[in-house]
C-alpha positions as CSV (number, residue, x, y, z in Angstrom):
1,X,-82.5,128.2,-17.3
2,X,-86.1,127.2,-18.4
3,X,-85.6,122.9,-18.5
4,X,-88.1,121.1,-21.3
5,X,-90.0,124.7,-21.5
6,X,-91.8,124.5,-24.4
7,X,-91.5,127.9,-26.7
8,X,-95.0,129.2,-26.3
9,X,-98.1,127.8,-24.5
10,X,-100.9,129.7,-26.6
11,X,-102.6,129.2,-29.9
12,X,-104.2,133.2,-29.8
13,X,-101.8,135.9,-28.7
14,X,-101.0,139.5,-29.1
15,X,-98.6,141.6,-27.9
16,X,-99.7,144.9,-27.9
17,X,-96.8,148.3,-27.4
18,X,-99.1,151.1,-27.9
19,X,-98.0,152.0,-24.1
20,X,-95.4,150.9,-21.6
21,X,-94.7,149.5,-19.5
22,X,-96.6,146.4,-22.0
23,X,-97.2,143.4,-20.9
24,X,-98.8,139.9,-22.3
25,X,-99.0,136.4,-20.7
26,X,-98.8,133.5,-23.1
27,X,-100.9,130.8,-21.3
28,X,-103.7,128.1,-22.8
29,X,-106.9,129.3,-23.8
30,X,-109.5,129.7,-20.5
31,X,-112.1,128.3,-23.4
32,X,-110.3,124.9,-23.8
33,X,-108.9,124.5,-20.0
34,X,-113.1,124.7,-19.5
35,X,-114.2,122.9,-21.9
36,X,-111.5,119.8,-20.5
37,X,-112.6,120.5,-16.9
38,X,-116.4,120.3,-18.2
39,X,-115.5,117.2,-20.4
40,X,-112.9,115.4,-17.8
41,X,-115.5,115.7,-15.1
42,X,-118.4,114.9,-16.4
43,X,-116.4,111.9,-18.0
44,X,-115.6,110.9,-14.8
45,X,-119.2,111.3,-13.1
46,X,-121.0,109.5,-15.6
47,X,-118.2,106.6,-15.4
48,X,-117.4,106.3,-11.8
49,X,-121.8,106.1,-12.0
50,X,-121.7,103.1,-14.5
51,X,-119.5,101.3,-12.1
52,X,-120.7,101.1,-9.3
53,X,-124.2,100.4,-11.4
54,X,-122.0,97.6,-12.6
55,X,-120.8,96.3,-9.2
56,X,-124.4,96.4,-7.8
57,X,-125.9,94.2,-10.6
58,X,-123.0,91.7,-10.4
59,X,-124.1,91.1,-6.6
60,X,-127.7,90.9,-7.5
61,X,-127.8,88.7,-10.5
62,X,-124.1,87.0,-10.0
63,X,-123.5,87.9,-13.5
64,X,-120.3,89.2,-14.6
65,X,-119.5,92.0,-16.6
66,X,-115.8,92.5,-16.8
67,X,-115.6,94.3,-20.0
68,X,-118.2,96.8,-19.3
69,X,-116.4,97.5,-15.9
70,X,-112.9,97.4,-17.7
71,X,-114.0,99.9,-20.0
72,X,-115.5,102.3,-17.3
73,X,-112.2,101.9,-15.2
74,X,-110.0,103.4,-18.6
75,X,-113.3,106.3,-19.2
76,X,-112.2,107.1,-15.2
77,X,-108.1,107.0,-16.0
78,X,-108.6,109.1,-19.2
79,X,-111.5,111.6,-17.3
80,X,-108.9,112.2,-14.6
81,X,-105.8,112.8,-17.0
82,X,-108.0,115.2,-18.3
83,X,-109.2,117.2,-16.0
84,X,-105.2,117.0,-14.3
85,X,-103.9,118.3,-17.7
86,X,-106.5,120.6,-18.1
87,X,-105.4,122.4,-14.4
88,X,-101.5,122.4,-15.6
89,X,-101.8,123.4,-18.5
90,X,-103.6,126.6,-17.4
91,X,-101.7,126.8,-14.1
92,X,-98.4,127.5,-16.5
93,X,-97.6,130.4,-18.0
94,X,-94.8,133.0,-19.0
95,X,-95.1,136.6,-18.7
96,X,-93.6,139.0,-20.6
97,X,-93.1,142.8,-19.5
98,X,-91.4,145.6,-21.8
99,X,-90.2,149.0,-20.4
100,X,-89.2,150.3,-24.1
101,X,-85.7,149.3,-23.6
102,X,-85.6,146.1,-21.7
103,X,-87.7,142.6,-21.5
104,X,-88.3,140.9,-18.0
105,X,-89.4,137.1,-18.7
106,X,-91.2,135.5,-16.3
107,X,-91.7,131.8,-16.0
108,X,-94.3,130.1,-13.8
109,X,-94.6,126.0,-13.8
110,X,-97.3,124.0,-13.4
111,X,-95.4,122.3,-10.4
112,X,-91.7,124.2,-9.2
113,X,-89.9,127.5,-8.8
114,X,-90.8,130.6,-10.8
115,X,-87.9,132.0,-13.0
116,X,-86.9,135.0,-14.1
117,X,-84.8,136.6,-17.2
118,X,-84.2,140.0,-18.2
119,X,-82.6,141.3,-21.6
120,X,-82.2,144.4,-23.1
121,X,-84.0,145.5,-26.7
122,X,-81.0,145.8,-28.5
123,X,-79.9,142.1,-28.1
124,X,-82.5,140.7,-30.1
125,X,-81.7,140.2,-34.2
126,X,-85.3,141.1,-35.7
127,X,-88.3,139.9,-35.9
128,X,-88.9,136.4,-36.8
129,X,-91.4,134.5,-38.7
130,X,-92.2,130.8,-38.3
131,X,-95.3,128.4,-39.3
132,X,-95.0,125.4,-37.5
133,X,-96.9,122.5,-39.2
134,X,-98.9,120.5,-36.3
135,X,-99.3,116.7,-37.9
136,X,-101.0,114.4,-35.2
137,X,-102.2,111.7,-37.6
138,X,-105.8,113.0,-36.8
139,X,-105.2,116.7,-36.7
140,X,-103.2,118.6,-39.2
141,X,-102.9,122.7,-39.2
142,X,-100.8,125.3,-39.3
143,X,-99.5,127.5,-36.1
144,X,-98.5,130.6,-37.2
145,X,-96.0,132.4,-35.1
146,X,-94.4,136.1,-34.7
147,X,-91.7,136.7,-32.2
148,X,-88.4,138.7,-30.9
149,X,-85.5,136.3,-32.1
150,X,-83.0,135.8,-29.8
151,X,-80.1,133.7,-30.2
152,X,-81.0,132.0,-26.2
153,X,-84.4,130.5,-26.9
154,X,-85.3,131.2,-23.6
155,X,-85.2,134.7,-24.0
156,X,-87.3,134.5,-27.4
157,X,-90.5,137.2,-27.0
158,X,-93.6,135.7,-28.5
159,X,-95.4,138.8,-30.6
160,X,-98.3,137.3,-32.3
161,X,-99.6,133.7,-32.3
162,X,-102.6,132.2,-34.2
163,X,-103.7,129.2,-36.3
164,X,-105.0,131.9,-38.8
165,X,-102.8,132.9,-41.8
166,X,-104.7,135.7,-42.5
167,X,-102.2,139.1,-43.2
168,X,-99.8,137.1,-41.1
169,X,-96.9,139.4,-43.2
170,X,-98.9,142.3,-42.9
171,X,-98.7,141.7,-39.1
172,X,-95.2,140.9,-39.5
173,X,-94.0,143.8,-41.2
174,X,-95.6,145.9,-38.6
175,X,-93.7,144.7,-35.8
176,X,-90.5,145.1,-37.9
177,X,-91.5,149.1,-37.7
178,X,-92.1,149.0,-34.1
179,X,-88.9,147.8,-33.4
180,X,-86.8,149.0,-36.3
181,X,-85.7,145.4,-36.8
182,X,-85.3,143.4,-39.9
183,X,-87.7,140.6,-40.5
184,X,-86.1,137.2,-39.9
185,X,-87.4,133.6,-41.3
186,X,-85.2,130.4,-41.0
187,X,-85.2,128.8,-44.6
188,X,-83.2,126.3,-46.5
189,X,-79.8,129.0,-46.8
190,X,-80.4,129.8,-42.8
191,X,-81.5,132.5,-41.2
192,X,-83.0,134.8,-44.2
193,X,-83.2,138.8,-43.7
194,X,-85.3,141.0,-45.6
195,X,-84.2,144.8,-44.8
196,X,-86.8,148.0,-44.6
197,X,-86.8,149.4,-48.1
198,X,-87.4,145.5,-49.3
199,X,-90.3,144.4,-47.3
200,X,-92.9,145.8,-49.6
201,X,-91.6,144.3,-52.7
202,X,-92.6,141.5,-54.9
203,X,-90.3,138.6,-56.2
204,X,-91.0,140.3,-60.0
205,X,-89.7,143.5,-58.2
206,X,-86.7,142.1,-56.4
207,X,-85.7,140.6,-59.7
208,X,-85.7,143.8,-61.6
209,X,-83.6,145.5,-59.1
210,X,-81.3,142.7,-58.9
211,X,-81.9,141.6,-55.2
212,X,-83.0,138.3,-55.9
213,X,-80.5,135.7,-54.8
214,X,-79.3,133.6,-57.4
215,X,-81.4,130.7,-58.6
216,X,-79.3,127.6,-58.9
217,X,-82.2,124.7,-59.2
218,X,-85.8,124.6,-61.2
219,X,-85.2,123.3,-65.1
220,X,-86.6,120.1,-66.0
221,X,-86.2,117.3,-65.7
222,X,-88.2,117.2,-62.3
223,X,-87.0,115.1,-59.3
224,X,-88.4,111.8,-59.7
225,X,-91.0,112.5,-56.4
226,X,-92.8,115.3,-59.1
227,X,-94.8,114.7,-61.7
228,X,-94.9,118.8,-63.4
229,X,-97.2,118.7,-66.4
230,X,-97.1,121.5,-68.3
231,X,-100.3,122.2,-70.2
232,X,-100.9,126.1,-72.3
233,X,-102.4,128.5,-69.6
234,X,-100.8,126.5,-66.8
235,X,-98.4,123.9,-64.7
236,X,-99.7,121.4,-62.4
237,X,-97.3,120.1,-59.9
238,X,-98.1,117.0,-58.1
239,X,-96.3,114.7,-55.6
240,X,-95.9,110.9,-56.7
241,X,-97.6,108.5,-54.3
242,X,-98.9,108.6,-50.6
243,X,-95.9,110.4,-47.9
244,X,-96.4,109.6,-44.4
245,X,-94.7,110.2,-41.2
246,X,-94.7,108.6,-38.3
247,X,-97.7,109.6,-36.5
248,X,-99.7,109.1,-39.9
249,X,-98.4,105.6,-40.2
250,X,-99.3,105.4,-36.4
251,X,-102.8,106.5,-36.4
252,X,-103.4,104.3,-39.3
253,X,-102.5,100.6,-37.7
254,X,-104.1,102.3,-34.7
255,X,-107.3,102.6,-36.7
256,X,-107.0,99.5,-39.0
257,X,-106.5,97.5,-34.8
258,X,-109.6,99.3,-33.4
259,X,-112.1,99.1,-35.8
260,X,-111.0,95.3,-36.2
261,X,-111.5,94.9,-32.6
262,X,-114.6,96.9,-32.8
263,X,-116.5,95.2,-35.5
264,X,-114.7,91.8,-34.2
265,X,-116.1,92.7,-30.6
266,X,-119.5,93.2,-32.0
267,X,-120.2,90.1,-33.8
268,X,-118.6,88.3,-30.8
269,X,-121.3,89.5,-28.5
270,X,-124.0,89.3,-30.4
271,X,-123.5,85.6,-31.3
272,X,-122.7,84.7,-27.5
273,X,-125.8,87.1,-26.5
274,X,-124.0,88.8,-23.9
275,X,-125.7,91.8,-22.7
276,X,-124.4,94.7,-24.0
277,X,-126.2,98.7,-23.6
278,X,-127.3,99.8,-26.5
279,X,-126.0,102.8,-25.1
280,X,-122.5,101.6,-26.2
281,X,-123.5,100.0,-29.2
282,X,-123.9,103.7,-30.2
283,X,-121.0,105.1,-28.6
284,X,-118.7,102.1,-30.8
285,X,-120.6,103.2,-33.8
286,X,-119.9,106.9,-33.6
287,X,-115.8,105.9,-32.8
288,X,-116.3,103.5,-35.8
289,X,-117.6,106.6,-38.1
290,X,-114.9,109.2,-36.9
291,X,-112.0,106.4,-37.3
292,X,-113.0,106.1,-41.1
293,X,-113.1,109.6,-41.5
294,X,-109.8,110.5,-40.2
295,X,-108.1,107.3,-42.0
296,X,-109.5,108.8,-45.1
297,X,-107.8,111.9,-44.3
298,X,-104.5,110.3,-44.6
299,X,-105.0,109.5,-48.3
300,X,-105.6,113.3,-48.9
301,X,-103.2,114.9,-51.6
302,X,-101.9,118.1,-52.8
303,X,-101.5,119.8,-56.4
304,X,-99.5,122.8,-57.0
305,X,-100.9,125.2,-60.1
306,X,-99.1,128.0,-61.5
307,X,-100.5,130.2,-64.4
308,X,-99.7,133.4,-65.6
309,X,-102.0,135.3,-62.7
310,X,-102.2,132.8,-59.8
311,X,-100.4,130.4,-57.8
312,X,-102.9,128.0,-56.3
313,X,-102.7,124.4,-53.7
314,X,-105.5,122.4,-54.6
315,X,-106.6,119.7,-52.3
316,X,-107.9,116.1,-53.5
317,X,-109.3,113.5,-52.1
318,X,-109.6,110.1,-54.1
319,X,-108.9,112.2,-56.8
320,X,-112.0,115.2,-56.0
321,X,-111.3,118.6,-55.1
322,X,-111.9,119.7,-51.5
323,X,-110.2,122.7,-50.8
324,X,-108.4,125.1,-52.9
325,X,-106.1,128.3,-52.1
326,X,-105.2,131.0,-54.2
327,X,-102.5,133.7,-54.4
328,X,-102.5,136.6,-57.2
329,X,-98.7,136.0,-58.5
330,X,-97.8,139.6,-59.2
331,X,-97.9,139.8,-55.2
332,X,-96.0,136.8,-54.1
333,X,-93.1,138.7,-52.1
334,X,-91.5,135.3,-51.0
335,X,-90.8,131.8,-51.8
336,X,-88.8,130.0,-49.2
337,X,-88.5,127.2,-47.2
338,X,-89.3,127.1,-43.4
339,X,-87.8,124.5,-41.2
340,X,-90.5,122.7,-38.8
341,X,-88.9,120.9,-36.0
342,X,-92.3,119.4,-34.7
343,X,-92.0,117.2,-37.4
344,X,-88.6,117.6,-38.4
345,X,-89.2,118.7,-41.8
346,X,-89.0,121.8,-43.9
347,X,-92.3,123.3,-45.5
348,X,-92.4,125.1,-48.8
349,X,-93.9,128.7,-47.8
350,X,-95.8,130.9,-50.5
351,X,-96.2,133.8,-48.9
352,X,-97.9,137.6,-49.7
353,X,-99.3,140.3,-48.0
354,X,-102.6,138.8,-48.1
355,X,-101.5,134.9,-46.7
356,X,-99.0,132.3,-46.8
357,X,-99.5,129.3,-48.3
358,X,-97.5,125.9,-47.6
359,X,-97.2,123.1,-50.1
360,X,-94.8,119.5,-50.2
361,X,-94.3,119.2,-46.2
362,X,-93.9,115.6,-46.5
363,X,-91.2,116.2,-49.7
364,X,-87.7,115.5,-49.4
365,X,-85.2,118.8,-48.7
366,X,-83.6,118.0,-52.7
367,X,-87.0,118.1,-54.1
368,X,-88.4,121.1,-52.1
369,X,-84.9,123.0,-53.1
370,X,-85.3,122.2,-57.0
371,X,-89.6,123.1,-56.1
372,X,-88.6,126.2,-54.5
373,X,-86.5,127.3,-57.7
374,X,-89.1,126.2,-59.9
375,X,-91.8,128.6,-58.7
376,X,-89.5,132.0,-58.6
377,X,-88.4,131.3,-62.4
378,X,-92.1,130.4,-63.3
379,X,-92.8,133.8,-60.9
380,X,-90.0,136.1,-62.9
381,X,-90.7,134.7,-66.2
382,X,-87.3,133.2,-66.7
């Protein structure tokens, strides 16, 4: 058994079956295990330098500078995690190898004993479709992921990972050939299948050949979380108030404590005239900068617009428009909701051949269910 294994290591992968035997390895990026070995060590050259420059002048002019030194002691801890993670993470890996009727899974740790799995082809239930929503508080994106379900997660077969949405059903679909299997996402009814002859189809063409599942939810009045305003060439949808999780709420004390400290710090050294780098007077003012911007991030908001040709996410900020996505609505094949358990919610998924679009992460499950029901009537006319 694979203990705390995480499903897949890489953010870019490809499995490729044009011959066999084929084989991938899903491992971190070289790129970033360099760029941390680069960063950690020269992290850790540049502070192990400051403190011994530290320890010197202390002995020459028998003045202290215990905060200086403090700090340089944490920029060594944090340049050695670094460049320790950095090594793991790239000393890990799983490797995959496919004869054209059997998987062999291999599992190398970091630390430990290699493991190995084999499992035929025709154990596997199709072809499965997730987009895991990464929210650190600082960093929010999507992680698009393709693979070979299996009901034993360890035996799962990652075919196609990126942060990129782009033809992400397009790519799915095509796997679904290569293996004859059904395509398989995990929504709000479960595990849903989508068979051969239906993978090419629209919602406005599942409807007219009555293989739409029935639509229980979506007539007004809206759930008390959406504000729907419904104007002559379109509806706006729009969340009521500011939803945060954990990490969001996190990162924002965190951020509201350091820049206190910061700018607290700064005025407290400057009217004792300690000595101080100017050096670091930059460094603080950089932190203080990118603290802002992230905490700003936080208060960033979502609009759902549905008109007679598109279905679009607009983003706002303080009430502006930063980013907008569009789908044509006469190609939507799907409107479902994908479980995400790196955040333990569900994510309502808009999805075409071209992309997938995600909108109400931080929701509730009722609302999301009456949202979901919502779009496909608006979709199908009804």
């Amino acid at each position: 058994m694979f203990i705390h294994v995480p499903d897949h290591f890489s953010s870019s992968l490809r499995y490729n079956f044009n011959k066999t035997p084929a084989t991938v390895t899903d491992r971190s990026a070289i790129k970033w295990v360099i760029c941390g070995w680069f960063f950690g060590g020269l992290m850790l050259c540049l502070s192990v330098f400051e403190l011994f420059s530290f320890f010197k002048a202390e002995r020459e002019t028998g003045e202290s500078f215990l905060v200086v030194e403090i700090f340089a002691f944490i920029m060594v801890l944090t340049a050695l995690g670094l460049f320790i993670y950095s090594t793991f993470s790239f000393i890990r890996r799983k490797k995959f190898i496919f004869d054209g009727k059997e998987f062999k899974i291999i599992y190398h740790p970091a630390v430990g004993v290699k493991h190995e799995l084999q499992e035929p082809l025709s154990k596997y239930m199709g072809v499965r479709l997730r987009v895991l929503f990464v929210n650190s508080g600082l960093f929010n994106k999507n992680r698009y992921i393709i693979d070979l379900y299996h009901q034993d997660e360890n035996k799962i077969v990652p075919l196609y990972i990126s942060t990129k949405g782009k033809n992400i059903r397009q790519i799915w679909e095509k796997y679904a050939r290569v293996f004859k299997m059904p395509t398989l996402c995990v929504g709000d009814r479960g595990m849903v299948q989508r068979e051969y002859e239906d993978l090419d189809k629209s919602i406005k063409e599942l409807h007219q050949a009555g293989k739409l599942p029935f639509i229980a939810g979506g007539k007004l009045p809206a759930p008390d979380n959406l504000e729907v305003t419904e104007k002559k060439d379109k509806t706006i949808v729009e969340p009521k108030g500011i939803y945060w999780d954990t990490f969001s709420v996190l990162f924002l004390l965190i951020a509201i404590a350091a820049a206190f400290v910061m700018v607290a710090g700064g005025v407290y050294l400057t009217i004792i005239g300690t000595y101080f780098p100017l050096k670091y007077w930059i460094f603080g003012a950089v932190v203080l900068v990118g603290i802002m911007y992230f905490a700003s991030r936080l208060f960033i908001s979502n609009e759902l617009v549905l008109s007679n040709n598109m279905v679009s996410i607009v983003e706002t900020l303080f009430g502006s428009e930063t980013k907008r996505m569009d789908l044509v609505a006469d190609k939507i094949e799907s409107v479902e909701l994908s479980y995400n358990p790196t955040i333990s919610r569900y994510n309502l998924m808009i999805i075409s051949d071209e992309k997938i679009i995600l909108f109400g992460s931080r929701l509730p499950i009722a609302d999301m269910l009456w949202l979901k029901d919502f779009i496909i009537r608006k979709l199908i006319g009804n």
